[in-house]
N, C-alpha and C positions, 0 to 999 in steps of 0.2 A: 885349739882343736879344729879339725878341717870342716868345711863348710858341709852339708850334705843338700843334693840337690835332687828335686827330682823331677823328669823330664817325661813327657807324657807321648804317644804316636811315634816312636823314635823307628825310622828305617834308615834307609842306605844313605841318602840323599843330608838335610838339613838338619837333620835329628843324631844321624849321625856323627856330624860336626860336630855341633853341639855335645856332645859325650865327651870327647875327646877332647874339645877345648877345656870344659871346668876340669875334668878329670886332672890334665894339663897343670892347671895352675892349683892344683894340690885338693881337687873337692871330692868328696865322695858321692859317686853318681849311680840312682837307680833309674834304670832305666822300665818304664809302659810300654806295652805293645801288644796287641792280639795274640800274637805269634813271639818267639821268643828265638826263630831262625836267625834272624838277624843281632838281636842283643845278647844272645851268647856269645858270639863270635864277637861284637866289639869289647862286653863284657875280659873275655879272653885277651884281647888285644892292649886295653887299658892295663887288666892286673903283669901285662907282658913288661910293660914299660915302668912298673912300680907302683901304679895306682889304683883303685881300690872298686868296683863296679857292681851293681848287681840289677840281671834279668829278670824282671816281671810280667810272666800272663797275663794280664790285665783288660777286661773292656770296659773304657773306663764310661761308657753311658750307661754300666750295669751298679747299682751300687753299693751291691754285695763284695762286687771284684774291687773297687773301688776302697772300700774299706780295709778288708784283707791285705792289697798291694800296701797299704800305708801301716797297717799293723806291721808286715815284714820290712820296710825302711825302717820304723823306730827298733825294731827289734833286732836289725840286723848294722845298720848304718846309724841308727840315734835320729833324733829330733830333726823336722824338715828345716832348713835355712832359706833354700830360694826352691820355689816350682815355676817349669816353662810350662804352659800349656799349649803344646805342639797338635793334638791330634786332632784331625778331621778329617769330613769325609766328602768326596764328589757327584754322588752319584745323582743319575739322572739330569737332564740337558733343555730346558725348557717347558714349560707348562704340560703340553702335549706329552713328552717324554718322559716325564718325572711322576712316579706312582707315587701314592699316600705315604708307602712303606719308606721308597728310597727319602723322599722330605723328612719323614719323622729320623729317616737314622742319621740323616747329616745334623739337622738340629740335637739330636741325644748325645751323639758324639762331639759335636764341636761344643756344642753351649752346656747340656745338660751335664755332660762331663765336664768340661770345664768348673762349673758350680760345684759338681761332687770334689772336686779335686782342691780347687782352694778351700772348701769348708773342713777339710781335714788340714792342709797346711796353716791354715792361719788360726788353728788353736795350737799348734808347737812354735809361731810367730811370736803372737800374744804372750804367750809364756815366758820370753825369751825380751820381747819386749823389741825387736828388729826383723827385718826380712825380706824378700824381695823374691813377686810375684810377675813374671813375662809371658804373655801372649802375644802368640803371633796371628797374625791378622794376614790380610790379602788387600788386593785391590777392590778384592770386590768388599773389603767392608767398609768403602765409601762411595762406591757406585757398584750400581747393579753389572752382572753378566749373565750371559746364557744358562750357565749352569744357576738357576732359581734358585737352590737348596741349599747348594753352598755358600752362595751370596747372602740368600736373609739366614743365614746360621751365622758367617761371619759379619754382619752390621750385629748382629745379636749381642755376639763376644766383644765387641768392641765398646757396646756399650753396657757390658757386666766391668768391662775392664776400667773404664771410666767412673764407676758408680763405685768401687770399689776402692777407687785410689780416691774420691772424695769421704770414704768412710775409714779408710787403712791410713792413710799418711801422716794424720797427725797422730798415728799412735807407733808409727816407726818403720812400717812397712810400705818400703818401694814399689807402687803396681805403676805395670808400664807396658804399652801395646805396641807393637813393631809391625809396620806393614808392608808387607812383602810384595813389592808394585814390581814384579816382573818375572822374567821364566829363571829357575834352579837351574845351574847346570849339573846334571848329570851322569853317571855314565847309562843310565836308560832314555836319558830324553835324548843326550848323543847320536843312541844309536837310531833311533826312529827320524831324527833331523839333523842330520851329518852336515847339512850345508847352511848349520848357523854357527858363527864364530863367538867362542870362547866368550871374548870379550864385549857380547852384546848379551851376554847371559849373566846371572848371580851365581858370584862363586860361593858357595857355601862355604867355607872355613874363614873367608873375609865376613860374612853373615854371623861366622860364631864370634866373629873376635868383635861385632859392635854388639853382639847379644851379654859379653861377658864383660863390656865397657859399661853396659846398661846396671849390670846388678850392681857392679864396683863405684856407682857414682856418690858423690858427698852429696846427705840430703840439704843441704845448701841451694844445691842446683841440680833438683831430679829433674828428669824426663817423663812427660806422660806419653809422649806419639813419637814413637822414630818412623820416617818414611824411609824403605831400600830399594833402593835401584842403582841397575850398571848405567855408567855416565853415555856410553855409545848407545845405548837405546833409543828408539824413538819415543816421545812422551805421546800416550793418548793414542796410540796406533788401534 
């Protein structure tokens, strides 16, 4: 029976890869997202090519929404097998910059939904008895950056993601945090900086294919931390 997966903040960019790669190698994928602009349309795009997807309204730091979006995967796709925890949020720019509001929504979103989110995947894990839980992480969740909010959200995640694989592993489930140490390419950042090349950027469907290396590993030899970066970059710029 195919895997069922489900992937959390999915838009154009890295989330969208991700669709498209599990979808790909035969899994059934629902996809989170605020808006459902964009997950219809890949939605669409997956069942084009034979495989199986569905669009979810979802915010997942509300956790009514949060409940609901997982009531319609089991009821629509069956039992969770792997969840990404993709979503978060940037807002506001240093101390000065960043209101009470924008901090609490980057933490609700990145960490507090992350928690709503595994607490409902890892009771159809348990059950099952296997499974495999991916966060993605940033640079900033091992050193600080400008943006305050998004940073202490991501050290947050990083360290739900660690506590979790000390409490999930020995009972079958793979958690593993992936840290994303550099710029997406894509056709939005393109356009705003046309004069950075390709190949000093992460290409996201290279991005999905070590995210779908991660979940397919023998627990022999899991992974807790993948670091991603393009090899032309400069380190620590």
């Amino acid at each position: 029976m195919a895997d069922t997966v489900v992937i959390t903040g999915v838009g154009p960019g890295l989330g969208a890869s991700l669709a498209h790669k599990f979808a790909s190698n035969g899994c059934q994928v629902a996809m989170l997202a605020r808006s459902t602009e964009v997950t219809e349309e890949l939605a669409a795009q997956i069942a084009s090519k034979g495989g199986r997807a569905l669009a979810i309204a979802a915010d997942v730091s509300k956790q009514e929404d949060v409940v609901e979006a997982f009531r319609r995967v089991r009821a629509e796709l069956g039992a969770v097998d792997i969840l990404i925890n993709h979503a978060s949020s940037s807002l506001g720019d240093g101390l000065a910059n960043t209101s009470p509001e924008d901090f609490e929504t980057s933490w609700r979103i990145a960490c507090y939904g992350s928690f709503l989110c595994a607490k409902e995947a890892v009771a159809d894990m348990l059950a099952d008895g296997k499974g495999c839980i991916l966060f993605t992480g940033a640079t900033s969740s091992v050193r600080g950056g400008r943006a305050m909010a998004f940073s202490s959200a991501k050290f947050a995640v990083r360290g739900m993601a660690q506590s979790l694989a000390r409490e999930l592993w020995p009972q079958g489930i793979h958690v593993a945090h992936i840290i994303v140490d550099g710029v997406i390419n894509t056709p939005r950042y393109r356009k705003h900086n046309p004069e950075w090349e390709s190949d000093v950027l992460l290409d996201p469907d290279a991005m999905a294919q070590a995210y779908w290396e991660l979940s397919q590993q023998d627990a022999r030899a899991w992974t807790l931390e993948l670091d991603l970066r393009p090899n032309r970059e400069e380190f620590f710029v």
